[in-house]
C-alpha positions in Angstrom: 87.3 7.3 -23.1 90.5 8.9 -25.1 93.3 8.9 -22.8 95.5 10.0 -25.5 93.9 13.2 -25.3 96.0 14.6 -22.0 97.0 18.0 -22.0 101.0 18.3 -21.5 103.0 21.1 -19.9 104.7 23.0 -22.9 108.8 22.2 -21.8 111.4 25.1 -22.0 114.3 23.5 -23.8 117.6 24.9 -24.5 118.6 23.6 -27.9 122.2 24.3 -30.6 121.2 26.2 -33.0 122.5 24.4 -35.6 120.0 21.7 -35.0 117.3 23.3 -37.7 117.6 26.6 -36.2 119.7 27.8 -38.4 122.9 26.8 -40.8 125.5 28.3 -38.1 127.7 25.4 -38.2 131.8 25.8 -38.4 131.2 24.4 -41.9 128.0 26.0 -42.8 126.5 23.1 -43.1 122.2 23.0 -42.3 121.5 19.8 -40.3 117.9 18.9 -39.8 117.1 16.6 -36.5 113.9 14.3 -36.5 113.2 14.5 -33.2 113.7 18.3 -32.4 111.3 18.6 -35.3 108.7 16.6 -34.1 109.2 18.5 -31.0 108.5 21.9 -32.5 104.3 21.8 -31.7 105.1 20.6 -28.2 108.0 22.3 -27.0 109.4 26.3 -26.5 113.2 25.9 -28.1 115.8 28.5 -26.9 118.4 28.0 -29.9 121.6 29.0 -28.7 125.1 28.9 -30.8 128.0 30.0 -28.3 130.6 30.1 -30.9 128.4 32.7 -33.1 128.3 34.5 -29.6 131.9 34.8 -29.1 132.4 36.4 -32.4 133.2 33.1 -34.5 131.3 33.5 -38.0 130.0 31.2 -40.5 132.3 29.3 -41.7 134.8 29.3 -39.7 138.2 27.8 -38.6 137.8 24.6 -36.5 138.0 25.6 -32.7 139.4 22.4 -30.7 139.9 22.0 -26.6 143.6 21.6 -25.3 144.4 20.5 -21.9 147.1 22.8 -20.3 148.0 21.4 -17.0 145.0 21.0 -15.4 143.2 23.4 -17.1 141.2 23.0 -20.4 141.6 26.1 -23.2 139.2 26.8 -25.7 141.3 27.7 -29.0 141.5 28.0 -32.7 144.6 26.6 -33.7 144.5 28.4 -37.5 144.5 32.2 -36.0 145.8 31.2 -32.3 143.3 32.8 -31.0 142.2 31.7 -27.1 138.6 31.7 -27.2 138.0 30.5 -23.1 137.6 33.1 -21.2 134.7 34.8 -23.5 132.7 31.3 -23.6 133.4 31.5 -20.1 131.6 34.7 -19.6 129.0 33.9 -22.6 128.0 30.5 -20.6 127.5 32.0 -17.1 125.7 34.8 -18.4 123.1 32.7 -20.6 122.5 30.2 -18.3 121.7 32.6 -15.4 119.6 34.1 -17.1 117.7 30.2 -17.8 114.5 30.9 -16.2 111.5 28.7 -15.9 114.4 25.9 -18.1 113.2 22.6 -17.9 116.1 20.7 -20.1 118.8 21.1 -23.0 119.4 19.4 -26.4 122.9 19.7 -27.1 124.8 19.4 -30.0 127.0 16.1 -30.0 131.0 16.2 -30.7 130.7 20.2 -30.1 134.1 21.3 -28.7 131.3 23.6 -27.0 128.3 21.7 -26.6 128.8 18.1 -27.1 128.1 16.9 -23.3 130.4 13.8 -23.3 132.4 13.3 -26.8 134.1 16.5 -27.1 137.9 15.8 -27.9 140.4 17.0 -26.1 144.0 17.5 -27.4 147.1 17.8 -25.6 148.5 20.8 -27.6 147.1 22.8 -30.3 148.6 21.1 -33.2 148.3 17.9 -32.4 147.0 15.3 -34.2 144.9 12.9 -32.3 143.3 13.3 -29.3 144.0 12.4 -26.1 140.8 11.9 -24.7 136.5 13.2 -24.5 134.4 15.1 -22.5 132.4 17.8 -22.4 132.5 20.8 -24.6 133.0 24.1 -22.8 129.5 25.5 -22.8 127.7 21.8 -22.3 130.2 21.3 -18.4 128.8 24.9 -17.3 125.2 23.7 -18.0 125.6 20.1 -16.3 127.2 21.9 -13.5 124.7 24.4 -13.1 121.7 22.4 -13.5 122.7 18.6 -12.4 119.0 17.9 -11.5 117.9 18.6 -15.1 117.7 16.2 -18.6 120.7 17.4 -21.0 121.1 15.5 -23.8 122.3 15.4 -27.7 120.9 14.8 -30.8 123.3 11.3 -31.1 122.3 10.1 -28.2 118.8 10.8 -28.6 118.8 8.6 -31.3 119.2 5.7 -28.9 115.6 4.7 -28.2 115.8 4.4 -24.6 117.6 7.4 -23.9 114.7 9.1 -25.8 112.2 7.8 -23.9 113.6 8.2 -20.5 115.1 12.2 -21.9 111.4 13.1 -23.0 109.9 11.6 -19.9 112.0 13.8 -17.3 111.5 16.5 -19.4 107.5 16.7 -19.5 107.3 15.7 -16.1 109.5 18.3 -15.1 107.3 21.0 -17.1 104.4 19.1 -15.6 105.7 19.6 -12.0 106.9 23.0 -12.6 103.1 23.8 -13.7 101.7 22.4 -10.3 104.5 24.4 -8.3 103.5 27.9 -10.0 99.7 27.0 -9.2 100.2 27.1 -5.3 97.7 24.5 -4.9 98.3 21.3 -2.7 95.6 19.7 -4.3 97.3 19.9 -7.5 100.3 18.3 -5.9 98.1 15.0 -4.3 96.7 15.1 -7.8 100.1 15.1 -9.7 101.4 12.3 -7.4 98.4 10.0 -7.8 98.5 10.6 -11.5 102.4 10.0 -11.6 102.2 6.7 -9.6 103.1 3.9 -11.8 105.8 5.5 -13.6 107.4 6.4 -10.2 107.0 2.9 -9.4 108.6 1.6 -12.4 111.5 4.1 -11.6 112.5 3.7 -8.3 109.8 2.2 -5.5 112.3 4.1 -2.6 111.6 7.0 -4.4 107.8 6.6 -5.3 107.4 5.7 -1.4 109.2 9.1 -0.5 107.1 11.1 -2.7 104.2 9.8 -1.0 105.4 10.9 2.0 106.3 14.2 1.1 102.9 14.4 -0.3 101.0 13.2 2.6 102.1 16.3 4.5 102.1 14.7 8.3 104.0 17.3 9.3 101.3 19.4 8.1 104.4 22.0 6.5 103.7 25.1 4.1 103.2 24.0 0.9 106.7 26.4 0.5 108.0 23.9 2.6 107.1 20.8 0.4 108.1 22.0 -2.9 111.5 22.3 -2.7 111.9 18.5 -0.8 109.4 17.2 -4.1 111.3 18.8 -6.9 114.7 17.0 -5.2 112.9 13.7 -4.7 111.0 13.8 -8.1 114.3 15.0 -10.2 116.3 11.4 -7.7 113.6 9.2 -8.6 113.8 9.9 -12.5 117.6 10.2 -13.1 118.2 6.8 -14.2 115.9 5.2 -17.0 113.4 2.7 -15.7 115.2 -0.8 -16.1 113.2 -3.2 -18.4 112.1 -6.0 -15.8 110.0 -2.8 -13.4 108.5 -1.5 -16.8 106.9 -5.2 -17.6 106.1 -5.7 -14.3 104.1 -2.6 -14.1 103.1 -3.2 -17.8 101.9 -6.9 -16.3 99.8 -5.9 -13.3 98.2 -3.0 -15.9 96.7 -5.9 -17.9 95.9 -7.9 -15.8 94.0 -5.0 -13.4 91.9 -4.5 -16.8 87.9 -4.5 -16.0 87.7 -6.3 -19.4 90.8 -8.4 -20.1 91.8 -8.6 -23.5 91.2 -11.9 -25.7 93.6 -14.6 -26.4 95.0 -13.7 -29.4 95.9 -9.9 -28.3 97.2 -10.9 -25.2 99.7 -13.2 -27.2 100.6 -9.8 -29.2 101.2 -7.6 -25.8 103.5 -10.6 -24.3 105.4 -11.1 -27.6 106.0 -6.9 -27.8 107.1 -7.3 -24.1 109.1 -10.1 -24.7 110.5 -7.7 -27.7 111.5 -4.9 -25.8 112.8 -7.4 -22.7 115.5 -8.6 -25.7 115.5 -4.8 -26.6 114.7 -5.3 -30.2 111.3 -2.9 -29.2 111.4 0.6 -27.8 109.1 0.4 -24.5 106.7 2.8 -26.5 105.6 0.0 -28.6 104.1 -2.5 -26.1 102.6 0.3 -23.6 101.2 1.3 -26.9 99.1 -1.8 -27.1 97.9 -1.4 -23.2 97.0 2.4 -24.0 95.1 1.1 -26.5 93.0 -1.1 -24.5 92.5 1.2 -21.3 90.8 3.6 -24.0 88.4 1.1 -24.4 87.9 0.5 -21.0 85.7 3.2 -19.4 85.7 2.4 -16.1 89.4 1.6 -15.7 89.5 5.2 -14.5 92.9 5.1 -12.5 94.8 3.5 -15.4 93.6 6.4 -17.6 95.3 9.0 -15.5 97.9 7.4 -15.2 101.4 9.3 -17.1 103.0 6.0 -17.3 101.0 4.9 -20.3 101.8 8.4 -22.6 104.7 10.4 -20.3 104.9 12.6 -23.6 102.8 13.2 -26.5 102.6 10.1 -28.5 103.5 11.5 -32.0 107.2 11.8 -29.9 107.4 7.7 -29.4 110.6 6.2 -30.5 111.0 4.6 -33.8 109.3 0.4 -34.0 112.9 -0.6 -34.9 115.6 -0.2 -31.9 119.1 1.0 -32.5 121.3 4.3 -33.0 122.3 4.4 -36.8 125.6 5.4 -37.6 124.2 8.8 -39.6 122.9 10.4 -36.7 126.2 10.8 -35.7 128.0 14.1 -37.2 131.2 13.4 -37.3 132.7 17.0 -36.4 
């Protein structure tokens, strides 16, 4: 039995451009990203550049966010030019028109799409900021879709960010897949296979999804969807927290038919004890345990379970944890 075989629900993902798409940077600067390349089989990018699409060309002056009263401005201090009200119109237009969207890669520091570390000035001219946040384009999309993973490349870099990111967005895609095949057996199915990692996320949740599921009620299955997607996007908005993931690592092994010898056992707990002191992404120990239900053939509920390979494997985080300083662009 190959359980690494599973067939994943291809993700729509809004992505910058400039991540690899193409060099549309204010600089003109190409900048590859490791992940969003490794991506590229698995995923169907959207590459968007909303300064391009307000007229901005390549290169081109710096563009900077300035708070004026309560209001933030979008503007290019070198011309003077007030660029808000056309990334305004640019953002709501685009993302309305997001269908079948399942999550966004953003570009970090982006007066327009970094989604947290976008300065903001107090006047044009000034010289330091005078705080972060999001970038113009970034706020419309976490206001318009607050139920769905937005990232950046930075962050991503961040091991557990990148796990927990990639495993909302292929269960989202997953989900979305049931929900378009109208089938409430596809549902039951998608539940029992998504059991231990809703588990290891949030038990409350997990328990309410059964529910849902279980259909007492006996509602349309229009009825159910809407109350799943909710539940499912609540139970997966926070990353797993390290002692739930052992534990449900833990009670995998030790549900083995054939439990593994001494001396791997003493590997598994020392990787678990490795990613407890988060010196190991989670990817590396559930690794180990993947490894072991392929060998077990009659361990048949382990094998479908999603919590063991959430996303393809060739996706897992780097052995060594930690964000290093280059994958920060330092706009």
């Amino acid at each position: 039995m190959e359980i690494a075989a599973r067939n994943f629900a291809k993700p729509v993902v809004f992505v910058s451009r400039c991540l690899g798409f193409a060099a549309c940077r204010y600089d003109g600067v190409a900048i590859g990203d490791d992940l969003i390349a490794a991506m590229r089989p698995h995923a169907e990018f959207r590459a968007v550049c909303p300064e391009m699409a307000v007229g901005l060309g390549v290169p081109r002056e710096r563009i900077r966010i300035v708070r004026a009263g309560r209001a933030l401005r979008l503007v290019q201090p070198a011309t003077g030019r007030d660029l808000t009200n056309a990334l305004t119109r640019f953002a709501e237009l685009r993302l309305t028109s997001a269908n079948g969207l399942h999550g966004f890669i953003l570009k970090s520091r982006s007066p327009t799409c970094g989604i947290s570390d976008a300065k903001r000035y107090s006047r044009a001219d000034s010289k330091s900021p005078i705080g972060r946040g999001a970038g113009l384009f970034a706020a419309a999309a976490l206001r318009k879709f607050p139920d769905l993973p937005i990232e950046d490349e930075a962050r991503l870099a961040d091991p557990r960010l990148r796990e927990h990111f990639l495993t909302r967005l292929f269960t989202k895609a997953a989900f979305e897949e049931v929900a378009r095949s109208r089938l409430l057996k596809a549902l039951v199915q998608f539940q029992a296979a998504n059991e231990t990692l809703l588990e290891a996320h949030s038990r409350k949740d997990a328990a309410e999804l059964r529910r849902i599921v279980a259909n007492r009620e006996r509602r349309s299955l229009d009825a159910l969807l809407p109350d799943y997607r909710a539940r499912l996007a609540q139970a997966l908005a926070r990353p797993g927290k390290a002692g739930t993931n052992i534990t449900a690592l833990l009670r995998a092994m030790e549900s083995l038919s054939k439990p593994p010898g001494a001396r791997e056992k003493a590997r598994f707990l020392a990787a678990l004890e490795k990613y407890r002191a988060g010196k190991l992404p989670l990817s590396a120990p559930r690794r180990i345990l993947r490894d072991w239900i392929a060998k077990n053939p009659d361990d048949k509920f382990l094998a479908r379970q999603t919590f063991f390979e959430p996303y393809p494997n060739e996706l897992d985080a780097p052995a060594r944890c930690g964000s290093p300083a280059s994958a920060r662009d330092r706009r």
